[in-house]
C-alpha angles and dihedrals in degrees: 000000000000123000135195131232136206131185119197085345097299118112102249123188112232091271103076126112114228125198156187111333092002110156102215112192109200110190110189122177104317093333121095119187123186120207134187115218107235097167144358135210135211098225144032108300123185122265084259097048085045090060103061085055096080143021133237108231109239090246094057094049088056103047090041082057096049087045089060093046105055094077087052096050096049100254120159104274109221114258098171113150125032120299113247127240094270088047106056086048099062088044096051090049100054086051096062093043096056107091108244 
C-alpha cells in the first residue's frame, strides 16, 4: 500500500530532507499521522531511536485512537472498491463455514 507524504503542507517525493520543527503529514491508506520534527541526526538511527526524534500532535493521536476503535465498536468497516482475488476468497469461505 502507497502512502503520501507533506511537509509543511506542500507533496514531497521520498528524497527530501526534513528539519528541525517540520510539521510532516503521512497519510497511508485511510490513516493519517502528523508529526512535528525535534531533532535531527546525521546518520541511520534504529526505529527506537527514530522515534525520539519527533513528536505525534495531540489531534493525530486521537483520531489514530478512534480509528482503531471503530472495528471494535462495531462501526461499518469501508469496503469501497472490489474485493481481489485473495479477498473474495476468504470471504466466500467464511460464508460456507457459518452455520445457516
Amino acid at each position: 500500500m502507497a502512502g503520501r507524504v507533506q511537509v509543511t503542507g506542500v507533496a514531497v517525493k521520498p528524497s527530501r530532507e526534513v528539519g528541525h520543527r517540520d510539521q510532516v503529514e503521512i497519510t497511508i491508506g485511510p490513516v493519517q499521522r502528523t508529526v512535528i520534527v525535534r531533532r535531527t541526526t546525521g546518520h541511520r538511527v534504529s526505529a527506537a531511536g527514530a522515534a525520539n526524534l519527533y513528536e505525534e500532535t495531540e489531534p493525530s493521536v486521537a483520531e489514530r485512537e478512534r480509528r482503531m476503535e471503530l472495528p471494535r465498536l462495531g462501526a461499518p468497516v469501508d469496503l469501497s472498491g472490489n474485493p481481489t482475488k485473495r479477498g473474495r476468497r476468504r470471504y466466500d469461505a467464511t460464508r460456507r463455514s457459518r452455520p445457516i
